[in-house]
N, C-alpha and C positions, 0 to 999 in steps of 0.2 A: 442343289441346295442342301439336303440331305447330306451330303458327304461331306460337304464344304463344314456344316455343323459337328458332324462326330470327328471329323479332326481336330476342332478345337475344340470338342471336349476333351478330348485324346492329348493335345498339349496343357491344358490347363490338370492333369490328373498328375502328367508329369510334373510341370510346374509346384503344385503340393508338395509332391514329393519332392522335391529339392530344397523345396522351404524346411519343410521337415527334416531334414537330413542335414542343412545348416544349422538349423534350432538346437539337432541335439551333437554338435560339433563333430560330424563330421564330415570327411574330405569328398567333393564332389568327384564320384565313379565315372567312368568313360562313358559308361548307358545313360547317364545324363546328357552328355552332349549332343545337341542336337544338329544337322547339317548346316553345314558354312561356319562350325569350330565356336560358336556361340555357345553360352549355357542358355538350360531351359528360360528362367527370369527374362536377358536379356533378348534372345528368341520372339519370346511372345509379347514382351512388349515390341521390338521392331516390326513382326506380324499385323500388330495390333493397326502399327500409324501405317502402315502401307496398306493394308486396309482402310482407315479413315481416306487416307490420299486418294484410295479408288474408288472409293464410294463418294469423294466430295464433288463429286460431277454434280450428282444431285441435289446438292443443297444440302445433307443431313449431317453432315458431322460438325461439329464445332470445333474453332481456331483456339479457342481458351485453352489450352495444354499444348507447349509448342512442342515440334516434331523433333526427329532426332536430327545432330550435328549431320552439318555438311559433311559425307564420305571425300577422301580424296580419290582424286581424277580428274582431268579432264573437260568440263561443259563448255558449251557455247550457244551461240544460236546465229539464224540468217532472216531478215527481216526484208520484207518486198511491199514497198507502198507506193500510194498516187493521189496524184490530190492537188493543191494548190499551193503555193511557197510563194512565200516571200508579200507583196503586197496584189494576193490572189494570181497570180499567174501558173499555169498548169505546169505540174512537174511530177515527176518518178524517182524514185532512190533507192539505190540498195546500201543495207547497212548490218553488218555482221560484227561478233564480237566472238571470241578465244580466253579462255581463265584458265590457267596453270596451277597447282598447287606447288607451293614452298615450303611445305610446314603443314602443322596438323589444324591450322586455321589460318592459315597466310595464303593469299592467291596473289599472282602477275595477270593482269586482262589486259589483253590489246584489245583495242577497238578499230574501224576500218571503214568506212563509207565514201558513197556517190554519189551524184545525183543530176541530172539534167533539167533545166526549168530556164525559159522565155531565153533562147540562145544562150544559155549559159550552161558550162559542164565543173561541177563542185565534186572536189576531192578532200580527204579529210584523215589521221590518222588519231591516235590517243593509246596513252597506256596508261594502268590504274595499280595499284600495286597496295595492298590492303590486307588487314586482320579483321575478323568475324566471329562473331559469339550468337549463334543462329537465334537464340532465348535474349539476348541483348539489344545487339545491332553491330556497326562493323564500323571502321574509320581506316582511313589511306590518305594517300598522295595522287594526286590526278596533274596529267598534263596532255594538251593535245595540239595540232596544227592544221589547220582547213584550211583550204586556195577555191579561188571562183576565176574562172577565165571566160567574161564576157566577150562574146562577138560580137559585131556588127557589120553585115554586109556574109553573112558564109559563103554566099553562092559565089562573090567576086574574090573570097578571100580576104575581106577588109580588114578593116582597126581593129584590137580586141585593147578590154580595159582587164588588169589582174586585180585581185581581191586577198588579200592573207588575213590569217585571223589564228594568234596563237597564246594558250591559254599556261598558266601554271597555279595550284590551288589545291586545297584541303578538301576533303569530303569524306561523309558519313551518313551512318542512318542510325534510328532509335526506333525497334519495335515494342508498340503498346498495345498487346493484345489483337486488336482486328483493326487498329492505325496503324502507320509506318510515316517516321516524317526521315526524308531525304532531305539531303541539302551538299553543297558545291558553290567555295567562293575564293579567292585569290584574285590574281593582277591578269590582263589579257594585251596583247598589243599587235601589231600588225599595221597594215594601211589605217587601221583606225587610229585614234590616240589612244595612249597607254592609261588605262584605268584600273581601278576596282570591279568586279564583275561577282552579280551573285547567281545561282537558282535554289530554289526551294520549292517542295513540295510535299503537301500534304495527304497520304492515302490513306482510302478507308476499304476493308473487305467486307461485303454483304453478305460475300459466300465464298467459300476458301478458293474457289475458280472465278472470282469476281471479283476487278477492282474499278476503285473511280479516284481518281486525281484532281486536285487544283491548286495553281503555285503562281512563285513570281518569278518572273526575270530581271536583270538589270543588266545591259552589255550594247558595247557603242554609244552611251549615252543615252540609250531609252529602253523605258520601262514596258516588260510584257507581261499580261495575264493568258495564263498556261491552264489546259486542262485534257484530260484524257481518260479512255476506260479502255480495258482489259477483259478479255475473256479468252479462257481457257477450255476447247472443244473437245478435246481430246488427252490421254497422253498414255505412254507404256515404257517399259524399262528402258529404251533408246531414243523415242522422241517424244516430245510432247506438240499440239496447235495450238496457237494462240492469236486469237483477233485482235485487233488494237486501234483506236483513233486517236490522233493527237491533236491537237490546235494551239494557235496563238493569237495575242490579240494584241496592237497597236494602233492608236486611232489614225497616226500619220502612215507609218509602215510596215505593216503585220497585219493581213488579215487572211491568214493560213490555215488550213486544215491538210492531215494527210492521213488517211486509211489504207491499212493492210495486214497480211498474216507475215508472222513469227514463228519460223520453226525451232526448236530447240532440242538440243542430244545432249547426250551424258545427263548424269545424275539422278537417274533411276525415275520410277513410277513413283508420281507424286503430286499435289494440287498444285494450282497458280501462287500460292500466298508463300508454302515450303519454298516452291523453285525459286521465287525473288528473294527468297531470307535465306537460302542454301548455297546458292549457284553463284553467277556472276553478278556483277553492280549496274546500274542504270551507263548505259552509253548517251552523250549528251550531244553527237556528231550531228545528229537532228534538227538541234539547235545553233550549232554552227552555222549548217546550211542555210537555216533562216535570216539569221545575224548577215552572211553577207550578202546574200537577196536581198535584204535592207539596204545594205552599203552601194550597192548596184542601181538600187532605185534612188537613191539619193545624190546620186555622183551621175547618170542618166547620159555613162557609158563614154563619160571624157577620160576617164584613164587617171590615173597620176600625175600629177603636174612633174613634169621632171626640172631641174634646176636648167638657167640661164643661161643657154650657150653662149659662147666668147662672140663679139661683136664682130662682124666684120671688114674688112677692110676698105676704108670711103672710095668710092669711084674716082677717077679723075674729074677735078674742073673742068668744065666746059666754056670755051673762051666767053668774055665778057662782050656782051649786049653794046648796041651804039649810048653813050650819055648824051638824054636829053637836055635840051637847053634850059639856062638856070634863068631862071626869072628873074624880074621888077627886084629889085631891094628895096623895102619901103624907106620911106623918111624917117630920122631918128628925132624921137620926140624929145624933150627939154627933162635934163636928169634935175632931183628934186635935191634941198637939203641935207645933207646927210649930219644925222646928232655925233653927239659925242661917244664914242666906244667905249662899252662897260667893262669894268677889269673883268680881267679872265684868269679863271677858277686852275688850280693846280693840273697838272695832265697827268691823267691813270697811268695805271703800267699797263702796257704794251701784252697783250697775249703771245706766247708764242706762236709760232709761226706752222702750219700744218704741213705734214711732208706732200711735196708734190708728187704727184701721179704719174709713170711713163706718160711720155707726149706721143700719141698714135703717126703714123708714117704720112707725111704730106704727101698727097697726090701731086701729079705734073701741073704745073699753070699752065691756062692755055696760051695762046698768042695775046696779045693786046690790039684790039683793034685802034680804029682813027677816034683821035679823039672828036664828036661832035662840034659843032660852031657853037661859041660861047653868046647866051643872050645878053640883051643890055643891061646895061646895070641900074638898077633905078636911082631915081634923084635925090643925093643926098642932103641932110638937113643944112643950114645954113653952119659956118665952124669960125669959130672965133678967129683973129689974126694971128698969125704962128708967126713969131719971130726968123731971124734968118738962122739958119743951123751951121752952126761953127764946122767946120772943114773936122772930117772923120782921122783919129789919128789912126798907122797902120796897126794890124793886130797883128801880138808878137805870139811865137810858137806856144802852143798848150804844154804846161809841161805836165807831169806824171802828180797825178791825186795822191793825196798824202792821207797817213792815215787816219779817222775824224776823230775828234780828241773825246772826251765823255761830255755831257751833258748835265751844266750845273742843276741843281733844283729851283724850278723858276718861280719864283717870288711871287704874291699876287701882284695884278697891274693897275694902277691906280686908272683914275680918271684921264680922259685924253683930252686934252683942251685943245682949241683951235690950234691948226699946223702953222705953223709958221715956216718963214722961207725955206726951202730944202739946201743944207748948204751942200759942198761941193762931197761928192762920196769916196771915201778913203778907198783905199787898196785892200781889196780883200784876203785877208792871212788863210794857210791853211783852215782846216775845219777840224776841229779836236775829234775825239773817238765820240758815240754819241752813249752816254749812261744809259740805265733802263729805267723808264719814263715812270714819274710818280703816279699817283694814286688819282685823277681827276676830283676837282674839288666840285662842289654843288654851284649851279649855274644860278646867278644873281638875278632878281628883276631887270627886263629890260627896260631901260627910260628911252624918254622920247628922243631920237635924233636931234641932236644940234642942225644949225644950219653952215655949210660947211665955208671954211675958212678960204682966205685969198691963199692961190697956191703960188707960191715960192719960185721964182726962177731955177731952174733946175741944172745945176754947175756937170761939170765936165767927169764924166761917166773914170774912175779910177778904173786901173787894172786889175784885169779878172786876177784872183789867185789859180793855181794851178790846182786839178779836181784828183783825191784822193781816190785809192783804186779801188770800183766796186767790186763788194763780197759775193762768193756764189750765190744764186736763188735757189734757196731752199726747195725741197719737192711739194708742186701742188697736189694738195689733197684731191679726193674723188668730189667731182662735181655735180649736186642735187638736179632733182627735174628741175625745167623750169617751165611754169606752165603758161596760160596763152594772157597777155596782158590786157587787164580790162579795157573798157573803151574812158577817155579823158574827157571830161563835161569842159563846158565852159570854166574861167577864171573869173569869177567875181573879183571886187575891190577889194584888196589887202588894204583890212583894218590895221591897227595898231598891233602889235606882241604883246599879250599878256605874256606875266610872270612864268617862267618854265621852271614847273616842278621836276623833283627827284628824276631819273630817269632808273625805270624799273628792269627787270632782267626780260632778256628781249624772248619772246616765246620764238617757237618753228614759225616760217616763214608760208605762209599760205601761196596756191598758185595767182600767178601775177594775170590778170587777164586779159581780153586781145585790147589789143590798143588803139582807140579810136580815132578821130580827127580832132586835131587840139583846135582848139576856138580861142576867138580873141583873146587878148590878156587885156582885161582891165588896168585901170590906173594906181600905179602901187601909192599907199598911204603910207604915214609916218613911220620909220622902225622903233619901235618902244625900247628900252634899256633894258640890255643885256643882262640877264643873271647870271648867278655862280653855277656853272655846268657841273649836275649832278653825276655820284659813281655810276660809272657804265657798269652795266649789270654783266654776267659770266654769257657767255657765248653758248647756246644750246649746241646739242651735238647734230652731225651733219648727218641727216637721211642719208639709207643708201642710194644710190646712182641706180636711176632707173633704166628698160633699155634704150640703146639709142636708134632714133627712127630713119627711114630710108633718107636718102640724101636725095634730095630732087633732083632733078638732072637741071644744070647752070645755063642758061640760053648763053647763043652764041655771040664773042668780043668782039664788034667792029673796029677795022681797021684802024692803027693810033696815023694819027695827021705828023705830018716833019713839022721837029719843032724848031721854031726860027732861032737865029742864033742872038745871045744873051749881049745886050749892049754893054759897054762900061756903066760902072757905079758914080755916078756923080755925086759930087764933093757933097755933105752933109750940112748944112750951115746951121749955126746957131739956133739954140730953142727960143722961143720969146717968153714971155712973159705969159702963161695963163689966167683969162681974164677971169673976174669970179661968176660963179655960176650963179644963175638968178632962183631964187623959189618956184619949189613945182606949184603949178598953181591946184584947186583943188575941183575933181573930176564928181560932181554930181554922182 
């Protein structure tokens, strides 16, 4: 101690002296120079803080006068923890970082980490790239990329689910004396969704080998509170120790802690508070780790959903099953009244047509089995007297469909009054082109059904015209799920038709669900008068096509029966007269 003291008397005598010697102008002598090419001045004060630096083990020096700039070189350090990741499950990590100098305050840091926790092995890289004003604070560019590759099953070799996580963003610090506030924010994306992502943290030094942290997170969509201390055991011109706990907190997925030492080299003898304001920048590879130990627990090792593979090709049919026998045909009950038909409202235009979809490869048909024995037929209702049907004239060759003419714009339609006799039907002419179909007019109150008129003997059926030649079909669009069709109640009595309002635009179509046993049909009531058919609303768009499910396999066709051979057509005789039909009477 003694010696330690007459030396810096011994520099402070020289120091004088060089004050002196500037005061009275003149040129600093070589025996002022003292070793490592310094003058005395800036000598003794460097002296001065690398003593503060080694004496701040103890608590005694004060942070208030900050240290000299960052030397260029070289620092880095290697960090070995254990502890708990993610949502509490036991993990380990190694995490190391490298700074370059660029420049007389510009540093390159790569950063580098590991870490194994609950069958998962986490990898991670980053690089920082940054200016620094040790008495300020510093500002850069940060970017980095972390992977997680869950397993399941190691021993068998099973599933593994991947995890990415990659960041790009701004970061800085601001030192105030014995605070330091850090912070790091920009866009991050990966397996996760592509967000905004922040950290921040706020330090404080109690003693220049002593820190305590507390901050926030924001990344994956949840918010963490952060906090940590530091302690510095040791240090000398090549390395320094440093203890460290970190934690994070997440009510759903975070409840993390990890403890370990921090070794650090380069940048000479100096306290915990110098080395974070001198050296390299905070590595945040830490928090990567965490973030996809999150993503892991949340996703609970299904992996990525990967897209929709191509459907496969449908099995063959399997022949058709024996048909069973058709039953009873009940009796046909007595048809009611029928009113008068309400005019009808203009017709909308016609949507275009959706491109059809390829049509998938049809499988082989099987064989056709025998057709089963046909049941009886049930007894049918009593049928008015049919006149005798006039002798059928031969049918002459089809000729070639012409092409359809346009489609005038069809007028409203008045009231229908009772039909009167049908007379005899003319010859059917081509069929014009057909135009594109008006706008549909609003659908009119429906009145009540008339009660229907005597029908008309019905005359001698004119020649078909020849049918113009169908257009191609367009391509079917992709076809929506369709889902299981409810079950059908009973029919109650069809009251009358109210008035049908506007018709609105049709929403997506819900699943249709299983479909029950249809129950009696009640007795239908009067139909009420038609009204003016409101605009069809726009056509929603077509969900995607969801996928399509196994094809059951088709029970087997029994054998089809020989079919007897077709007798002649006998002669067709005259229609009679249609007797008029009586009132439905009315069903309680």
């Amino acid at each position: 101690m003694k010696a330690k003291i007459e030396e810096l008397e011994i520099e402070n005598k020289q120091m004088r002296a060089e004050i002196a010697s500037v005061k009275a102008g003149e040129a600093t002598s070589p025996g002022n120079v003292l070793p490592g090419g310094a003058s005395g001045v800036s000598t003794l004060a460097a002296s001065n803080i690398v003593t503060n630096g080694g004496t701040a083990a103890a608590g005694t020096p004060s942070a208030a006068t900050p240290s000299m700039p960052a030397k260029p070189g070289v620092v880095g350090n290697v960090a070995v923890s254990g502890g708990v990741l993610g949502k509490g499950t036991g993990a380990g990590a190694l995490i190391g970082s490298v700074a370059v100098p660029v420049g007389d305050n510009t540093r390159f840091q790569i950063d580098a980490g590991t870490a194994v926790a609950d069958s998962a092995l986490f990898a991670g890289l980053g690089g920082q790239f940054y200016v620094r004003d040790p008495k300020v604070g510093a500002i850069g560019l940060y970017g980095s990329y972390s992977i997680a590759n869950a397993f399941n099953g190691l021993d068998e070799g099973g599933a593994s689910a991947s995890y990415s996580l990659a960041r790009i963003g701004v970061g800085g610090e601001a030192y105030l004396n014995r605070f330091s506030l850090e912070a790091l924010a920009g866009v991050e994306t990966g397996t996760i969704e592509t967000r905004f992502f922040d950290i921040v943290d706020l330090a404080y030094y109690p003693t220049d080998n002593f820190r305590i942290s507390a901050g926030h997170r924001y990344s994956g969509g949840d918010h963490y509170l952060a906090g940590g201390l530091e302690y510095q055991v040791s240090s000398s011109n090549s390395t320094a120790v440093v203890l460290f706990v970190d934690g994070l907190y997440n009510d759903d997925w975070a409840q993390s802690a990890m403890a370990g030492v921090r070794i650090n080299f380069g940048g000479g003898n100096k306290s915990l508070i110098d080395r974070n304001r001198q050296d390299g920048r905070p590595t945040y590879l830490a928090f990567d780790q965490a973030v996809l130990a999150t993503e892991k627990a949340k996703h609970d090792l299904t992996g990525i959903v990967g897209p929709t593979g191509p459907t496969g090709a449908t099995g063959a049919t399997g022949p058709t099953g024996e048909t069973g026998a058709t039953g009873a045909t009940g009796a046909t009950g007595a048809t009611g009244a029928t009113g008068p038909t309400g005019a009808t409202g203009e017709t909308g235009a016609t949507g275009a047509t959706g491109a059809t979809g390829d049509t998938g490869a049809t499988g082989p048909t099987g064989a056709t089995g025998e057709t089963g024995a046909t049941g009886p037929t049930g007894a049918t209702g009593d049928t008015g007297a049919t006149g005798p049907t006039g002798a059928t004239g031969d049918t002459g060759a089809t000729g070639a469909t012409g092409a359809t003419g346009s489609t005038g714009a069809t007028g409203p339609t008045g009231a229908t009054g009772s039909t009167g006799a049908t007379g005899p039907t003319g010859a059917t002419g081509s069929t014009g082109a057909t135009g594109p179909t008006g706008a549909t007019g609003d659908t009119g109150m429906t009145g009540p059904t008339g009660p229907t008129g005597d029908t008309g003997m019905t005359g001698p059926t004119g020649p078909t015209g020849s049918t113009g030649m169908t257009g191609p079909t367009g391509p079917t669009g992709d076809t929506g799920m369709t889902g299981p069709t409810g079950p059908t109640g009973d029919t109650g009595m069809t009251g009358p038709t109210g008035p049908t309002g506007s018709t609105g635009m049709t929403g997506p179509t819900g699943p249709t669900g299983d479909t029950g046993m249809t129950g009696p049909t009640g007795p239908t009531g009067d139909t009420g008068m038609t009204g003016p058919t409101g605009p069809t609303g726009s056509t929603g768009m077509t969900g995607p096509t969801g996928p399509t499910g196994d094809t059951g396999m088709t029970g087997p066709t029994g054998p089809t029966g020989d079919t007897g051979p077709t007798g002649p057509t006998g002669m067709t005789g005259m229609t009679g007269p249609t007797g008029p039909t009586g009132p439905t009477g009315f069903v309680p």
